[in-house]
SEBAMI-723049 format. One record per residue: x, y, z of N, C-alpha, C in turn; residue in three letters. Coordinates in steps of 0.1 Angstrom, whole numbers, padded with zeros to 4 digits, always signed. Layout:
XYZXYZXYZALA
...
//
This chain:
-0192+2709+1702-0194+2710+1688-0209+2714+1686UNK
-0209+2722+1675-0226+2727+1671-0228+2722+1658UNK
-0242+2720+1655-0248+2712+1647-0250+2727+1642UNK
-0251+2720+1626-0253+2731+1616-0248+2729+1599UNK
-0252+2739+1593-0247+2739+1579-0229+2743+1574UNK
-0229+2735+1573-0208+2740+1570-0207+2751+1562UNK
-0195+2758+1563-0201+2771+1554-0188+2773+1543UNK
-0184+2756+1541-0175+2753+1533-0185+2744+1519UNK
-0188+2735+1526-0193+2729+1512-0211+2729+1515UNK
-0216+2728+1529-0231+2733+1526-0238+2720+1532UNK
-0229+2708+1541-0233+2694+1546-0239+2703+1559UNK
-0256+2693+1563-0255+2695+1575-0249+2686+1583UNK
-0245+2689+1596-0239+2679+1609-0232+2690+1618UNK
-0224+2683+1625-0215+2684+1636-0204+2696+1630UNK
-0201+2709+1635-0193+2718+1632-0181+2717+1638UNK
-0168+2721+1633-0156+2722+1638-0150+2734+1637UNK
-0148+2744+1646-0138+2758+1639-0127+2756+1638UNK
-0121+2761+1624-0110+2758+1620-0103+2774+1613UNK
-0095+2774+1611-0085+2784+1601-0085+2779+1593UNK
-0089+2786+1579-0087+2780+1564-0075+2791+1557UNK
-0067+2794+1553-0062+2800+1546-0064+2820+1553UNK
-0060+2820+1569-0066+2828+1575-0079+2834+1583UNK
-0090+2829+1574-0102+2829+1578-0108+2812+1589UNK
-0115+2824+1599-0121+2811+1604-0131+2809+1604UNK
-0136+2795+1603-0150+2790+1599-0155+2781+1604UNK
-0170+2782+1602-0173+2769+1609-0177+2758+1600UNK
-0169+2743+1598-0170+2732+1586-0172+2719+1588UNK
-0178+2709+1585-0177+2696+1586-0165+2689+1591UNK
-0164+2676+1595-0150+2673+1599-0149+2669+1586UNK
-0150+2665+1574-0143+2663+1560-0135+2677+1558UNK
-0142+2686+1560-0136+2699+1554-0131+2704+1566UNK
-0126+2697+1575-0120+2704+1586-0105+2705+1583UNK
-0106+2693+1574-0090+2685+1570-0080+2700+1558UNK
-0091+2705+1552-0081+2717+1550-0079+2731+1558UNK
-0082+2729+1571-0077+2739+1576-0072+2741+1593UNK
-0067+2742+1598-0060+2741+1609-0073+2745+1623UNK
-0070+2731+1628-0079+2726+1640-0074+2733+1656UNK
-0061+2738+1653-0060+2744+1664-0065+2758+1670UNK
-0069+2760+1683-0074+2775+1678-0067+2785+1674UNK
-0079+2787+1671-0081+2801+1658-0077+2816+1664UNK
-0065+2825+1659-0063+2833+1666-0071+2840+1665UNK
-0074+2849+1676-0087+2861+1677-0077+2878+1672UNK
-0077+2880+1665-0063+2891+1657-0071+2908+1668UNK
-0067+2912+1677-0076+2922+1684-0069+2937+1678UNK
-0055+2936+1669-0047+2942+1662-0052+2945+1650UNK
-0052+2963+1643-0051+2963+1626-0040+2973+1628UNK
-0034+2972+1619-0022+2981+1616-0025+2995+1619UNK
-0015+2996+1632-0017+3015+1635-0025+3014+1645UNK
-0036+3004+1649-0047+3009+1659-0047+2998+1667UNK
-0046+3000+1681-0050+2988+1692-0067+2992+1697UNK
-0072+2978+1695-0086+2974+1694-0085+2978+1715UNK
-0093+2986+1724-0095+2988+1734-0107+2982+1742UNK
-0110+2978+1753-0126+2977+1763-0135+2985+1757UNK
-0145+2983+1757-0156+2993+1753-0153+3009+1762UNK
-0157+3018+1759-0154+3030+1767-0142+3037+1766UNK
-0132+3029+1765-0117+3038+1762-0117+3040+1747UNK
-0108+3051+1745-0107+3058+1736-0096+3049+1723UNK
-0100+3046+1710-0086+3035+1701-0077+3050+1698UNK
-0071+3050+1698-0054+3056+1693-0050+3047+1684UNK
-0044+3056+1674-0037+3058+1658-0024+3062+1665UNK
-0016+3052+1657+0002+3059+1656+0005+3059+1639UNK
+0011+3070+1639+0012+3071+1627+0028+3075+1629UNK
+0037+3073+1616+0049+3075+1616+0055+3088+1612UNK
+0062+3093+1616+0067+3111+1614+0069+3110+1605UNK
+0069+3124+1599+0076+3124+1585+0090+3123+1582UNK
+0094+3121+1569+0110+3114+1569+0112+3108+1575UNK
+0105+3099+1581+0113+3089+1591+0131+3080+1584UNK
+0125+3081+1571+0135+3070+1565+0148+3078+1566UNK
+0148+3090+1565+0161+3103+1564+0165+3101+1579UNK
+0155+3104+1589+0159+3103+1603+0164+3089+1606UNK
+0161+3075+1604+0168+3067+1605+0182+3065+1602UNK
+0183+3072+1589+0196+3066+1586+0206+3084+1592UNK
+0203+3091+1596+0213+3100+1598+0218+3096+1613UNK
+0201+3087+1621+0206+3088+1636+0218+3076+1629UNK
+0214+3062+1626+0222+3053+1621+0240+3056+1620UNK
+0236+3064+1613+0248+3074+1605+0260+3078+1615UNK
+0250+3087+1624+0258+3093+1634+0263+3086+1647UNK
+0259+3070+1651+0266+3065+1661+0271+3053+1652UNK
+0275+3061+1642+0286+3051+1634+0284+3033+1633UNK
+0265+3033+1629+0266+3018+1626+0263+3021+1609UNK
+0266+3002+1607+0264+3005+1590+0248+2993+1590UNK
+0245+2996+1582+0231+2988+1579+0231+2977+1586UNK
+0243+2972+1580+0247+2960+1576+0240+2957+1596UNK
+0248+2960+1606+0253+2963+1620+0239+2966+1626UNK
+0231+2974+1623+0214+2978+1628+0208+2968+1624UNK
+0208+2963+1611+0202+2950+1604+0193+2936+1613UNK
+0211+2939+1621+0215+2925+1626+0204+2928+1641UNK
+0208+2939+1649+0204+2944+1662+0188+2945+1658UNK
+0183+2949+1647+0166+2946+1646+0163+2931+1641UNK
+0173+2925+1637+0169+2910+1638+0160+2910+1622UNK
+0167+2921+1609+0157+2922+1600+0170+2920+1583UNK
+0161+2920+1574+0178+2918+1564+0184+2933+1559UNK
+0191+2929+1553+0197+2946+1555+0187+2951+1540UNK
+0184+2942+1537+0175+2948+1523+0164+2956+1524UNK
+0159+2953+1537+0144+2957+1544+0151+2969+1548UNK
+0163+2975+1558+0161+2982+1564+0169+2991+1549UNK
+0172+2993+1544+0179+2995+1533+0165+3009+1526UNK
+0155+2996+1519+0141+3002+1517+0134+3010+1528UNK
+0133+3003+1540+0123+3016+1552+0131+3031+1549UNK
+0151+3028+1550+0155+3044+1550+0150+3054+1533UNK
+0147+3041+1524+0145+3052+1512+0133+3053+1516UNK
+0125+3047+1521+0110+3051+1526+0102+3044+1513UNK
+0104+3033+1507+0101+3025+1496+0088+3016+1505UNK
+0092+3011+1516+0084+3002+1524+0085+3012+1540UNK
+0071+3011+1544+0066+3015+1553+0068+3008+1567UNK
+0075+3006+1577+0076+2996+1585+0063+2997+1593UNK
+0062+2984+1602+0053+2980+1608+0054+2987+1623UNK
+0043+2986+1630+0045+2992+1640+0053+2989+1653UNK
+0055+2976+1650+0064+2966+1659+0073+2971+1657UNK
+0078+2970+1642+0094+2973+1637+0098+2988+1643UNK
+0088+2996+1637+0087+3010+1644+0093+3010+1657UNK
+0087+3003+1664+0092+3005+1680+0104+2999+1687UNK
+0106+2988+1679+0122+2985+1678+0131+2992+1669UNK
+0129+3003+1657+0141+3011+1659+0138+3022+1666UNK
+0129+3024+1673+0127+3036+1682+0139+3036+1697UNK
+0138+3023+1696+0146+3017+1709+0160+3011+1707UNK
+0162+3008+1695+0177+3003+1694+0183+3020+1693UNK
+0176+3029+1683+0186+3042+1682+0181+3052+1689UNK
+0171+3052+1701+0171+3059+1704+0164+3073+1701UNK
+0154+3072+1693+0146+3084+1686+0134+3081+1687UNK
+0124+3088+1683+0107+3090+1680+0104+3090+1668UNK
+0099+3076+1661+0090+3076+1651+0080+3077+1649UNK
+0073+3072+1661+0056+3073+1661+0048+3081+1669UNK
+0044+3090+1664+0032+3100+1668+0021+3095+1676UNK
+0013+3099+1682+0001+3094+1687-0010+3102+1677UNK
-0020+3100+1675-0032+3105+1668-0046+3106+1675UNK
-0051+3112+1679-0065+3111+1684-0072+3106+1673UNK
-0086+3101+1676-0095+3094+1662-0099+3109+1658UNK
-0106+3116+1665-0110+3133+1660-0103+3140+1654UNK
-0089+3136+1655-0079+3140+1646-0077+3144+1629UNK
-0080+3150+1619-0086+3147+1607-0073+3157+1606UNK
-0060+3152+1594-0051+3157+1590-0053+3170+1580UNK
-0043+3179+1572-0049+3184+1563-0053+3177+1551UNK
-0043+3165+1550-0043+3158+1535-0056+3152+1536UNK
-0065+3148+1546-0080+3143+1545-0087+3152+1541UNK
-0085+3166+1545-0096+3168+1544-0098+3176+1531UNK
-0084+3180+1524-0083+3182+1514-0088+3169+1503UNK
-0083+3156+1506-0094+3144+1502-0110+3144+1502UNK
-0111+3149+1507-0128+3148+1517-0133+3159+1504UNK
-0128+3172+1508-0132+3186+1496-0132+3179+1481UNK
-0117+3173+1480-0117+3170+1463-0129+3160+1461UNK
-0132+3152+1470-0141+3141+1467-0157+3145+1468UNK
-0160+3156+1472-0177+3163+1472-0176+3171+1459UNK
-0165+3177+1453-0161+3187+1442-0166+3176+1430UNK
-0155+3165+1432-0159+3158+1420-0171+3151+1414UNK
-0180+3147+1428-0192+3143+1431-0188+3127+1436UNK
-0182+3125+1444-0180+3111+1451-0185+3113+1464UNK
-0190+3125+1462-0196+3122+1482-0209+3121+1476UNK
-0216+3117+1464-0235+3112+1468-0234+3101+1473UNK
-0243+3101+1482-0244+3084+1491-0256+3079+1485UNK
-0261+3070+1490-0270+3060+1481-0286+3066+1487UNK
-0284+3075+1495-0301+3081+1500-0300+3096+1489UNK
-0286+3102+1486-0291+3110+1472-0296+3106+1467UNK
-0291+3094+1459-0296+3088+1447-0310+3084+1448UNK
-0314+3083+1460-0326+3074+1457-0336+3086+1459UNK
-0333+3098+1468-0342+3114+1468-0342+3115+1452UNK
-0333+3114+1446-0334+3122+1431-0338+3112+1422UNK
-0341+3099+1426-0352+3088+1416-0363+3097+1421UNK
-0366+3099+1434-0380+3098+1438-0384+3118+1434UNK
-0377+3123+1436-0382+3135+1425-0380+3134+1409UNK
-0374+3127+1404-0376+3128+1390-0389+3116+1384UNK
-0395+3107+1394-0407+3101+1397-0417+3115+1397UNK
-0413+3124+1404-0432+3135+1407-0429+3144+1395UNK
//
């Protein structure tokens, strides 16, 4: 345990890491009592990207397009009903219902379990250098409209409207 300021209520003493509501922190043992004393997961996961060693390259999966059409026609065509895939992804049929209207985006986990129950390719690989067209058409609209000044324009054009 380390000695220090809690960064719950601000007591100095004895620190405990805990999970509060997700977040982990370091707190007194009074304020340890709201948040879970077991450790703390270390999350090396964000959606789409696996966190790598220093040196290797992070990869993006991103989901093909229509996937939600492609699901349900492969679905379709080895003659299961929602109801029947539902069960085989271990999900409710309401969820897989929405992924095929493409309402909800599945996760990448889910992704790879209907890649493997039916048999097809959802997920793309992406290089990070990869820059789609819809970015960069984002990127253009956003210098056009003037959202690309960063905060060292602003501060060149204080200091010329200063001389």
């Amino acid at each position: 345990m380390e000695e220090g300021e809690c960064e719950l209520c601000g007591r100095f003493g004895k620190l405990v890491e805990v999970e509060i509501e997700g977040s982990t922190l370091l707190v007194c043992e009074k304020c340890a009592a709201f948040g879970d004393k077991s450790s703390p997961k270390k999350v090396t996961r964000i959606k789409g990207e696996r966190v790598l060693s220093s040196g290797d390259e992070v990869t993006s999966e991103d989901l093909v397009e229509n996937y939600g059409q492609l699901i349900k026609k492969t679905r379709e065509s080895k003659g299961m009903t929602q109801e029947e895939l539902a069960a085989k992804l271990m999900i409710k049929t309401t969820l897989l219902s929405k992924i095929e209207r493409e309402e909800i985006t599945p996760d990448i986990k889910l992704a790879r379990k209907i890649e493997k129950v039916l048999n097809i390719k959802l997920l793309e690989k992406l290089q990070p250098s990869e820059v789609t067209t819809e970015e960069k058409d984002e990127e253009s609209r956003k210098k056009k409209s003037g959202y690309g000044i960063t905060l060292g324009d602003l501060i060149k054009l204080k200091k010329m409207e200063k001389e």
